[in-house]
C-alpha positions as CSV (number, residue, x, y, z in Angstrom):
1,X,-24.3,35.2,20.2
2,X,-23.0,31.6,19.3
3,X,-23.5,30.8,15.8
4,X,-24.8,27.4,15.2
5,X,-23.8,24.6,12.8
6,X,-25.9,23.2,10.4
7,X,-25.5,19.7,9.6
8,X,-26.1,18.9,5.6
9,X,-26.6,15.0,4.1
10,X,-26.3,14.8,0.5
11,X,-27.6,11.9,-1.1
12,X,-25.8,12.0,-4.7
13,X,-26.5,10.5,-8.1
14,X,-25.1,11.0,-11.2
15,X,-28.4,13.1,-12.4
16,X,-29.1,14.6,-8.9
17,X,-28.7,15.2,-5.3
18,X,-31.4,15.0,-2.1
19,X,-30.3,17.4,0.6
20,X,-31.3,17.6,4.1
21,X,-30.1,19.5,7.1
22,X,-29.9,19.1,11.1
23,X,-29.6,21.8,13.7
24,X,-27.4,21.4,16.7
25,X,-29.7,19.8,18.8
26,X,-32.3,16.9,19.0
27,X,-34.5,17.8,16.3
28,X,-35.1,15.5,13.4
29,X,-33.4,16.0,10.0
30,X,-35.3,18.2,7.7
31,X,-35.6,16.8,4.0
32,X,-34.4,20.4,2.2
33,X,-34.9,19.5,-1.6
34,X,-34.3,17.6,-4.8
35,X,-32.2,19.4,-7.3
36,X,-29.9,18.2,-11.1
37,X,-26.3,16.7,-10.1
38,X,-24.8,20.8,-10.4
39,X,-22.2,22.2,-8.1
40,X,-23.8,25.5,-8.8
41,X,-27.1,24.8,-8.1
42,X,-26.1,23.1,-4.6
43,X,-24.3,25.9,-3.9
44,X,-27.2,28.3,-4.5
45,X,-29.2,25.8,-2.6
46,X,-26.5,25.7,0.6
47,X,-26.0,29.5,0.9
48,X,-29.4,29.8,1.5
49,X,-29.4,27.6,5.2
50,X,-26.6,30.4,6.3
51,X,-23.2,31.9,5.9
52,X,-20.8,28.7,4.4
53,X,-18.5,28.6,7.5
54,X,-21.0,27.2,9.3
55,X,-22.0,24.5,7.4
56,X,-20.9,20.8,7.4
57,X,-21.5,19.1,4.4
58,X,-21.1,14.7,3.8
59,X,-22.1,11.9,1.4
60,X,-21.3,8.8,0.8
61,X,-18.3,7.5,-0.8
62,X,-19.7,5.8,-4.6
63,X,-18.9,6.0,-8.3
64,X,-19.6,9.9,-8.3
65,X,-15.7,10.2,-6.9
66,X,-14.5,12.9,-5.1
67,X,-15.2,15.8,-7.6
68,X,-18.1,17.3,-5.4
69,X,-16.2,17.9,-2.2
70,X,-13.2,19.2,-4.3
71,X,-15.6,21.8,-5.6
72,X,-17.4,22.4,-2.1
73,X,-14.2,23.0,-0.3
74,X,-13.3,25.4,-2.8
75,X,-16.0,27.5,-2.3
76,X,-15.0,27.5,1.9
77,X,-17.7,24.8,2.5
78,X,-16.5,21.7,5.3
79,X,-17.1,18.7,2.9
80,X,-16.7,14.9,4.0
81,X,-16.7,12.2,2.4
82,X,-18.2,8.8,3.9
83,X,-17.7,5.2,4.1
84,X,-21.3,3.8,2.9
85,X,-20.5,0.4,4.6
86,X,-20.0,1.8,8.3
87,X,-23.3,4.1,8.4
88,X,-25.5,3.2,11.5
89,X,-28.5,1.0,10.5
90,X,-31.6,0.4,12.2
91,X,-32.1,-3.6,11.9
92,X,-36.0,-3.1,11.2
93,X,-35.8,0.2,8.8
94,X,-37.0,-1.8,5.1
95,X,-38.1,1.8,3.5
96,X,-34.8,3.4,1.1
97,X,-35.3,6.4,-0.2
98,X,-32.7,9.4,-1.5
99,X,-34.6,11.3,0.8
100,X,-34.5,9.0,3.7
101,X,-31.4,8.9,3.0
102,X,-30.0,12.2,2.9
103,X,-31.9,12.5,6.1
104,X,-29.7,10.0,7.8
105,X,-26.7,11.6,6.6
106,X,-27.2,14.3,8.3
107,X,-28.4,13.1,11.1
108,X,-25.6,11.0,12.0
109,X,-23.4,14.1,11.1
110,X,-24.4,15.6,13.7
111,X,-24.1,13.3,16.1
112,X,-20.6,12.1,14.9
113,X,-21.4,8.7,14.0
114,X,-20.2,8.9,10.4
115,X,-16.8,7.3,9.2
116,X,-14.5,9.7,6.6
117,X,-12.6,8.2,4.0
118,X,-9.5,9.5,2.8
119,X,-9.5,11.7,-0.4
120,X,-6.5,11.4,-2.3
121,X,-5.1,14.4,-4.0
122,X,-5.7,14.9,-7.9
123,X,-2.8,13.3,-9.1
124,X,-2.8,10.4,-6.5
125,X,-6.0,9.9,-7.8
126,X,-4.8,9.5,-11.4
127,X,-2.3,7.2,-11.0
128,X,-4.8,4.9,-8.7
129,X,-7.3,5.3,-11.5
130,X,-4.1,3.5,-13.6
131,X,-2.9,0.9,-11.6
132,X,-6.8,-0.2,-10.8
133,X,-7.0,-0.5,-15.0
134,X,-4.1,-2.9,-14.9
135,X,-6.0,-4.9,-12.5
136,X,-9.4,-4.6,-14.6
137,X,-7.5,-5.7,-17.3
138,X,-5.6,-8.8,-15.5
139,X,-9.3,-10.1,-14.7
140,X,-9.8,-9.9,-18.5
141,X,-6.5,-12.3,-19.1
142,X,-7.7,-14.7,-16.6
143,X,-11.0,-14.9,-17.8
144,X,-9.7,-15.4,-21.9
145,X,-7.2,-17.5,-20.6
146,X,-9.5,-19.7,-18.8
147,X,-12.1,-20.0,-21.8
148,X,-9.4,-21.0,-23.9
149,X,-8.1,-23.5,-21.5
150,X,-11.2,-24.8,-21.3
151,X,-11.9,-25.3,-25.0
152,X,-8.5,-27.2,-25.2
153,X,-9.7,-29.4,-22.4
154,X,-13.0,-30.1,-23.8
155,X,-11.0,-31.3,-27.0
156,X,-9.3,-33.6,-24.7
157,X,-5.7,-31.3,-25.6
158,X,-3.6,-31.2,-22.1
159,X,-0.5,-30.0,-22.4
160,X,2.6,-31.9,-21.4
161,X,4.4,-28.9,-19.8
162,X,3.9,-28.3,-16.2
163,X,4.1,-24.4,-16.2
164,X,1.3,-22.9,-18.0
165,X,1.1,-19.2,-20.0
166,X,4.8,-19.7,-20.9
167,X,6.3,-19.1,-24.2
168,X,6.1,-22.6,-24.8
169,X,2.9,-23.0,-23.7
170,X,1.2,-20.7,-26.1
171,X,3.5,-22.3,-28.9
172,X,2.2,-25.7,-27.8
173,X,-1.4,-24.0,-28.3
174,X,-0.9,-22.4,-31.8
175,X,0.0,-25.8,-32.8
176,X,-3.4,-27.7,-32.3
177,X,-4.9,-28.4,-35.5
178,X,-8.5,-29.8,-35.4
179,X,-10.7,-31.2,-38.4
180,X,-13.7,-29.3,-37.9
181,X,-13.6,-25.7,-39.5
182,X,-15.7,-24.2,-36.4
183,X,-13.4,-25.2,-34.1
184,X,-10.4,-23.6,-36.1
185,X,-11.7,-20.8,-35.6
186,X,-12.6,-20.7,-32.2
187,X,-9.4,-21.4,-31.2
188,X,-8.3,-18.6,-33.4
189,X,-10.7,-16.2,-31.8
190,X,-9.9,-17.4,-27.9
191,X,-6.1,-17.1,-28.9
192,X,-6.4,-13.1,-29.8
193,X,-8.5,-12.8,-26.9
194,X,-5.8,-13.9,-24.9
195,X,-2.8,-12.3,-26.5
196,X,-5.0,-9.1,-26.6
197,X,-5.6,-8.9,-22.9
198,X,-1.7,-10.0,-22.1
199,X,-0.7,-6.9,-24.5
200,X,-2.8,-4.8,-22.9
201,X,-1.7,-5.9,-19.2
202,X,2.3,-5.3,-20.4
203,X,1.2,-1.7,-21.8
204,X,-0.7,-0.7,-18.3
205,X,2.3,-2.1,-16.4
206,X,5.1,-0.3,-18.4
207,X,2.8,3.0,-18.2
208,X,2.9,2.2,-14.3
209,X,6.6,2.0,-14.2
210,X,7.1,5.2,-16.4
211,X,4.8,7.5,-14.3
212,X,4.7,6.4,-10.8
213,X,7.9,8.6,-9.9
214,X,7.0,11.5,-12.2
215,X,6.6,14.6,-10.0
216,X,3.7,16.3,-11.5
217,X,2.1,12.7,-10.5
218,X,3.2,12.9,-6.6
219,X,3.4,16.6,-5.5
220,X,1.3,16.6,-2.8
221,X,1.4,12.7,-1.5
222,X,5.0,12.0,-2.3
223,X,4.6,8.3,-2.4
224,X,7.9,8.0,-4.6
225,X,9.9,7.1,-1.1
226,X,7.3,4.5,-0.3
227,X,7.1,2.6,-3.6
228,X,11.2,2.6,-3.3
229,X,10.9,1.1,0.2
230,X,8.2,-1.4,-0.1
231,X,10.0,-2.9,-3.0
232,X,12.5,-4.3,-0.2
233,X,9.3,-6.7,0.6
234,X,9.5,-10.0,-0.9
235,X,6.1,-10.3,-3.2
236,X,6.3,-6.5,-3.7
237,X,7.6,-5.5,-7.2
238,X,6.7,-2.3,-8.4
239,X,3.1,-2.8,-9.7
240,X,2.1,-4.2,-6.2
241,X,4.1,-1.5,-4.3
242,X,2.7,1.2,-7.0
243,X,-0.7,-0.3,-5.7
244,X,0.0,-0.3,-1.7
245,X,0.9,3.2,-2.0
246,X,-1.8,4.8,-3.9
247,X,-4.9,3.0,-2.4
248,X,-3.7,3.5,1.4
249,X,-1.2,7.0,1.1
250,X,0.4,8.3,3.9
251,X,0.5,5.4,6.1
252,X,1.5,8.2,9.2
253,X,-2.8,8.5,9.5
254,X,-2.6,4.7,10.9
255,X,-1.1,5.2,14.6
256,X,-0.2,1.3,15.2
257,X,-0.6,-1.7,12.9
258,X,-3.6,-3.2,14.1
259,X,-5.5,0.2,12.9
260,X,-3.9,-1.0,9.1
261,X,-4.9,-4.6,9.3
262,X,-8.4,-3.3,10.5
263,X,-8.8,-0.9,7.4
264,X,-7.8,-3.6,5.2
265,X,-10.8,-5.8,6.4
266,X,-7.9,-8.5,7.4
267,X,-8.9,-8.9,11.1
268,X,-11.6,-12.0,12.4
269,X,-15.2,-11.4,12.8
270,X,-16.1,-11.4,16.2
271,X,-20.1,-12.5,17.8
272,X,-19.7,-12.0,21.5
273,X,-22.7,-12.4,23.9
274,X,-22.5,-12.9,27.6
275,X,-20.1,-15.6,28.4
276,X,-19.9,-16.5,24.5
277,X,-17.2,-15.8,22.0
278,X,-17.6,-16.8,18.8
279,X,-14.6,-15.9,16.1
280,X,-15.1,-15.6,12.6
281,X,-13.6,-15.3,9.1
282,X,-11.9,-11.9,8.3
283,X,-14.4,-8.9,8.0
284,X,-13.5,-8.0,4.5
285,X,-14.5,-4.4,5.0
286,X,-11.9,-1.7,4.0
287,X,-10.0,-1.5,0.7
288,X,-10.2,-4.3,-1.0
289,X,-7.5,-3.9,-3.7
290,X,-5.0,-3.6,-1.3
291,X,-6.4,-6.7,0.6
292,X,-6.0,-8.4,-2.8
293,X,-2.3,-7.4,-3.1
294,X,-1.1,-8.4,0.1
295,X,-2.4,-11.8,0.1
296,X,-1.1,-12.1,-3.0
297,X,2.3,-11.1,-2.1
298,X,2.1,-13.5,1.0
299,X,2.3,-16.2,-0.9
300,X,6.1,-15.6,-1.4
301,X,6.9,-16.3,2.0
302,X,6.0,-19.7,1.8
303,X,9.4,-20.6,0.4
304,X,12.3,-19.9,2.7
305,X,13.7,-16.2,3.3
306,X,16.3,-16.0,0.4
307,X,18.2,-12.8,-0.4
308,X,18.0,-13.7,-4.4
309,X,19.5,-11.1,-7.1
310,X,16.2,-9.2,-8.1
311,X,15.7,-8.6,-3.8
312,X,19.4,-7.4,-3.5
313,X,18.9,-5.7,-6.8
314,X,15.9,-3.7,-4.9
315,X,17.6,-3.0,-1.9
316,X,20.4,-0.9,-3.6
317,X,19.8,2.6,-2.4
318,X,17.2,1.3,0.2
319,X,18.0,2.8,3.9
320,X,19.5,-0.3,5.8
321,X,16.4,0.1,8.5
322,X,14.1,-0.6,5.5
323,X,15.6,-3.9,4.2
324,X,16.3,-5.2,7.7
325,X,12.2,-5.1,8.2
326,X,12.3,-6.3,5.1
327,X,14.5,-9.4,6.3
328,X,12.5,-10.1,9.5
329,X,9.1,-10.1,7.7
330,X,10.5,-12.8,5.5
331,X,11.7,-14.9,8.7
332,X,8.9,-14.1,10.7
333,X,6.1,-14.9,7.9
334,X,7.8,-18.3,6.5
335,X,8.4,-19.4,10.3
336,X,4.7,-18.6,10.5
337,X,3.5,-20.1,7.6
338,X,5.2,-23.2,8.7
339,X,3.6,-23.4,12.0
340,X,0.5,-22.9,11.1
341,X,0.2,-25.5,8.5
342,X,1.6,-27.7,11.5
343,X,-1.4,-27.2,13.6
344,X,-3.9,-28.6,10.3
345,X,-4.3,-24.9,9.1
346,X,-5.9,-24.7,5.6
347,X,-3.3,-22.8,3.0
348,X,-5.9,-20.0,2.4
349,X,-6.4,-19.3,6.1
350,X,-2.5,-19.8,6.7
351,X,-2.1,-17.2,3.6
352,X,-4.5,-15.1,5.1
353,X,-2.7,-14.9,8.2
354,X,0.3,-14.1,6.6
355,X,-1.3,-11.1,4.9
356,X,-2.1,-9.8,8.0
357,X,0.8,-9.9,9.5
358,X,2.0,-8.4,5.9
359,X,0.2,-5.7,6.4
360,X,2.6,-4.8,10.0
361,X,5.7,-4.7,8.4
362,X,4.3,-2.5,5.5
363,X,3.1,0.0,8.6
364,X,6.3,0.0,10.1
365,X,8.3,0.4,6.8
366,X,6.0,4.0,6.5
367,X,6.5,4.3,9.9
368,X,10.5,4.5,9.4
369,X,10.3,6.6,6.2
370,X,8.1,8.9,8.1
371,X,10.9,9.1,11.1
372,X,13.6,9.0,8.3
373,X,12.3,12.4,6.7
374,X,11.5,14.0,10.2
């Protein structure tokens, strides 16, 4: 006699979890129960619907992590985890419930509608958690840097220089006097804020340098070859290659660049009807910190390919098929970028481009690492 799946939506929280199960077949979901956010308690309430290998279990990707389906696997139980964004929605469905939800889970887990997201390993995880504090904390700089600018500014102080946050700069700023006691001392309290956040940024970076090759950090996804190689991009130092690596992992899981760009959210829009085409902005849906990073980095190729020292000094040790994609992205994006601003292109949308196009030459760079260790 066939044994049949059971299909199991779990809508979690950080005090509970609404499960719900489908049968292979037609039937509607079955709301199952309501119970406190315990991995023991779920798994009394799952081994109830049947023996555990025949069970598939999903919920949606959120700030409850990955913990769960660490724990259900564990126990022999198929757990997935879910992109929220790309769950089917009915255009006229206005009634959310954890219920309702759970329901739909596992409904669409049956019918294989659902999209997984990768979960990283333990220690992949860890250092992710790091590199994403470093960019938490740069959002802190910008934002004391740009109160205290703005102070300055209000004061009618403008400093001479043209590049600002230098060493000069901040010297320039510790020497404004002003009459009025207040005003002391709220440049006084903008200026710790801002050497504060700056301290903490160099801490989280130096912390990124001294752990993202440590093996207890990489034993599983050895991403230590893929930092190394991604450094031979121009705009990728170690934080951003650090970054790259841990959000996106094994880039072998992408079978051609335009599956990358798509993950990233870096490809148009598209609204086609009948004979009409309409093109959009870039989706935006994916990972968004490594959608940040890349456009960031395109910026570099703006200025003509250069082999400086700090690129050569990154290339030392690099396999010679790395650094000559390395090479052609810098020729191929600045020749971009230049055409592109020919033909009345904004700079963001030219940038933008470029990131996408970015995004290829890190795909084939894992691609060759990936043929390299073969």
């Amino acid at each position: 006699m066939k044994k049949l799946t059971q299909y199991v939506g779990l809508d979690v929280h950080k005090d509970s979890i609404s499960i719900a199960v489908a049968v292979e077949g037609r039937d509607p979901a079955q709301q199952l129960s309501r119970i406190p956010n315990d991995p023991t308690r779920l798994l009394k309430q799952l081994d109830r619907l049947g023996p555990r290998g025949q069970l598939q279990v999903c919920y949606e990707a959120g700030p409850t992590g990955y913990g769960l389906s660490r724990e259900l696997k564990k126990a022999g139980i198929s757990c997935v985890v879910v992109a929220p964004s790309l769950i089917p929605r009915k255009p006229g469905d206005r009634v959310k419930t954890d219920k309702r939800d759970a329901a739909k889970l596992a409904h669409f887990l049956r019918s294989g509608d659902l999209t997984n997201v990768r979960i990283p390993d333990e220690s992949t995880e860890a250092l992710r958690d790091l590199v994403r504090a470093r960019d938490d904390a740069k959002l802190v700089e910008r934002a004391a840097r740009h109160r205290l600018s703005k102070f300055l500014l209000r004061q009618d102080r403008k400093y001479p220089g043209r590049t600002a946050w230098t060493g000069m700069h901040l010297t320039w700023i510790r020497s404004q006097s002003f009459e009025h006691e207040a005003q002391k001392r709220v440049l006084r309290e903008y200026l710790h804020s801002v050497e504060d956040a700056t301290s903490q940024v160099a801490r989280l970076t130096k912390d990124i340098e001294e752990l993202v090759h440590e093996e207890e950090l990489v034993h599983e996804e050895d991403l230590g070859p893929l930092v190394t190689c991604l450094q031979a991009l121009k705009g990728f130092q170690l934080v951003t290659s650090a970054g790259v690596a841990v959000e996106i992992g094994d880039l072998h899981r992408f079978a051609n660049p335009r599956q990358l760009m798509a993950y990233l959210g870096l490809v148009p829009s598209e609204h086609s009807t009948g004979d009409g085409k309409r093109r959009g902005g870039i989706t935006k849906t994916g990972n968004k910190h490594v959608r940040r990073l890349l456009v960031e980095a395109a910026w570099s190729y703006r200025h003509p390919p250069k082999k400086s020292y700090a690129i050569t000094k990154r290339w030392e040790g690099v396999a010679p098929e790395v650094t000559s994609i390395a090479w052609k992205a810098q020729n191929r994006l600045h020749r971009r970028y230049r055409r592109l601003l020919g033909r009345g292109k904004s700079k963001q949308v030219v940038i933008t481009a470029l990131a996408r196009e970015l995004a290829g030459f890190v795909w084939a760079i894992g691609k060759q690492i990936n043929k390299t260790a073969a």
